[in-house]
N, C-alpha and C positions, 0 to 999 in steps of 0.2 A: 116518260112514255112507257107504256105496257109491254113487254116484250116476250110474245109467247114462245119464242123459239128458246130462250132460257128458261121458261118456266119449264119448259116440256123436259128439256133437260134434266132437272133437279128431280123431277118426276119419277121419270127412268131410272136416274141415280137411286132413286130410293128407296125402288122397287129394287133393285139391282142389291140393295146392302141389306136388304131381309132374308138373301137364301145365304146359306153357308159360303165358303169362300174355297171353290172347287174348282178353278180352270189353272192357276198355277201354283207350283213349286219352286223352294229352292232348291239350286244345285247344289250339293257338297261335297267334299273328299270322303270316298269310300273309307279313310283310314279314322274320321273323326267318331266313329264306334265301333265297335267289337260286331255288332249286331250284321253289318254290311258282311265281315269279312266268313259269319257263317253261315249265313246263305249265298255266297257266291256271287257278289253284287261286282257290276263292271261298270256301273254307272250308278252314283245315288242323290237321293232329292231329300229334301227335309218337308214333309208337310206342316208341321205347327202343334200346337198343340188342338185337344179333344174332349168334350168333356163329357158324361155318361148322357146319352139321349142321341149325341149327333147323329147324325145323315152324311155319308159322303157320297158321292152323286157326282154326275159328269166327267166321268174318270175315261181315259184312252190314251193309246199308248202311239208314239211314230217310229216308225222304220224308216233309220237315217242311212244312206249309203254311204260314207266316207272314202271309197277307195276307188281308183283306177281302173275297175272294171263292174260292168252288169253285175247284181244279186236276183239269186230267183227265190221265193218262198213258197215252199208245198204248203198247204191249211193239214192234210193229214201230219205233219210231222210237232206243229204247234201245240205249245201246253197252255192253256188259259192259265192267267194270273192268278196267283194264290195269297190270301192272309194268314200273314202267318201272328197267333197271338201270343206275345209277354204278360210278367207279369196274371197270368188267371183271368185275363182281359177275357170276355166273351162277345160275339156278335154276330148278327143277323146279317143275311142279305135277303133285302125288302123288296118285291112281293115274294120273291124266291132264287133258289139258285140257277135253276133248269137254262132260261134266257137271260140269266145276266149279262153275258157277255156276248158279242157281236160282231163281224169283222165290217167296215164301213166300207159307204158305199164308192166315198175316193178310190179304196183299194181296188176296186172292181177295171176299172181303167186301163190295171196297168195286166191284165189277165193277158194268155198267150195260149193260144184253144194248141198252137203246134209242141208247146213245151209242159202243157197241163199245171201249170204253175204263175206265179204274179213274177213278173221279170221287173226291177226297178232298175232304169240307169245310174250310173254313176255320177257322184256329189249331187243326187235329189234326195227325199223324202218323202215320205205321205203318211197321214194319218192311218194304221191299218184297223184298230182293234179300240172298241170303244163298251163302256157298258150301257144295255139300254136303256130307252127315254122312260122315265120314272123309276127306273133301279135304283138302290144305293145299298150302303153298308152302313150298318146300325151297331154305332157303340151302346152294347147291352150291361157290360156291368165292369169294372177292372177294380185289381187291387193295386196297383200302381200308385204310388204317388206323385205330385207336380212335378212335372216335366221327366218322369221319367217315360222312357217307352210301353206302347202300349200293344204295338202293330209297327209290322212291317208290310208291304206289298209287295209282290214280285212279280214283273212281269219278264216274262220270258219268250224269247225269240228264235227261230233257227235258221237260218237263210244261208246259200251253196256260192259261194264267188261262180261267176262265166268269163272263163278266158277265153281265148284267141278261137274264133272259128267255132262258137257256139258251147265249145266243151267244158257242161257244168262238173263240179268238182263234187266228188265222189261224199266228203266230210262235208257235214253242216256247222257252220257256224256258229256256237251259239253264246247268247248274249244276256245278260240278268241284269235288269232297270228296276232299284228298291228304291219303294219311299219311308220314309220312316216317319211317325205318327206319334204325339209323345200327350202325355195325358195333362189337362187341364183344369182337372179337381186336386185339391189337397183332402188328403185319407184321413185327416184331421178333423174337415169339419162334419156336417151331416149330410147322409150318402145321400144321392139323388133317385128318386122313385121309378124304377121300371118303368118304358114305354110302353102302353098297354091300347094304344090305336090300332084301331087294323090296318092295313095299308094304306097310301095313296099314294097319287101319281106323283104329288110336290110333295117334298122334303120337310118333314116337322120342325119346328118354329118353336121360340121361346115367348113368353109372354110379351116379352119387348117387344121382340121381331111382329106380332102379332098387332101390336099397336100402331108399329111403323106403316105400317102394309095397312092399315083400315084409314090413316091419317094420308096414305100415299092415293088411294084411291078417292079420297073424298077432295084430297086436291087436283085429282084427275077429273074428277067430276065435275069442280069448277072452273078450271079451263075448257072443259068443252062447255057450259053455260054463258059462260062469256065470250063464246066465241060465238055462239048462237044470238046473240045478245047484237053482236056487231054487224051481223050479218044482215 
């Protein structure tokens, strides 16, 4: 028997495996590169490897509370995340820099018009800082070879512990979340040819990717004709 709710499924899937691979990371020990310990990482992620062309897209950052008391965050004391490049790696951020970055609309929630600041309880989280819908960063060109690094991210946070009776603390906290990004081509074979698109909204695609996604919608298209069909 026909069972559309699998098909729809596989659908989705495969649409879903034509964009780049951006919602997680691994977690690692700050001490497995040198690279962590000089930019001042207190938490670090391994993204994967890279290879000349990519998109990375969907990137945002959470403000975890772990301690026994309220955190507040000012937006004026915040630095927006920075790449930092190895290796003579070069890259764009796609359409541009000005709006890359974002604070989300979760954080808004936790606003306190009497403290001018986001007040977060303790042992929560929220998503705060995200980049916007069709931004990404464009690996332009590296000399890196496989697997070595090519980028670092850093994101960085400030936030004031609230003790007893509202009294926020004078020092801000702060906090460096690196990912590390390691490259994907070998400098061996023949380099990959400049991005030369103008922007858009969705993230550039490999010829594969390209097929998958015309093959994903034509069998999107046959389930809704078969379902027309039944009706």
């Amino acid at each position: 028997m026909f069972n559309k709710k699998a098909l729809s499924f596989w659908v989705l899937a495969l649409l879903a495996f034509t964009t780049s691979s951006t919602f997680a990371y691994q977690e690692v020990s700050c001490s497995t590169d040198p690279l962590f310990e000089q930019y001042s990482c207190n938490q670090c992620f391994n993204w994967g490897e890279q290879i000349v062309g990519s998109n990375i897209w969907f990137l945002n950052d959470k403000w975890v509370n772990n301690n026994d008391n309220a955190q507040i965050l000012y937006k004026d004391e915040q630095d927006m995340p920075s790449m930092k490049s190895i290796n003579e790696t070069t890259w764009n951020q796609l359409p541009d820099a000005e709006k890359f970055w974002e604070y989300t609309e979760e954080l808004n929630k936790y606003y306190s018009e009497e403290e001018g600041g986001y007040i977060l309880p303790w042992q929560e989280s929220v998503s705060w800082l995200q980049s916007a819908e069709g931004y990404a960063y464009n690996l332009e060109s590296t000399n890196a070879k496989k697997w070595d690094p090519v980028w670092v991210l850093v994101y960085s946070i400030a936030v004031h512990n609230i003790e007893w009776e509202n009294d926020v603390q004078v020092e801000a906290i702060k906090h460096n979340e690196c990912v590390l990004f390691t490259s994907g081509s070998d400098k061996t074979e023949e380099p990959a040819l400049p991005v030369t698109e103008e922007p858009k909204k969705l993230p550039q695609t490999g010829p594969e990717h390209i097929l998958l996604l015309i093959l994903a919608m034509i069998l999107a298209f046959g389930v809704v004709k078969f379902t027309q069909k039944r009706s």
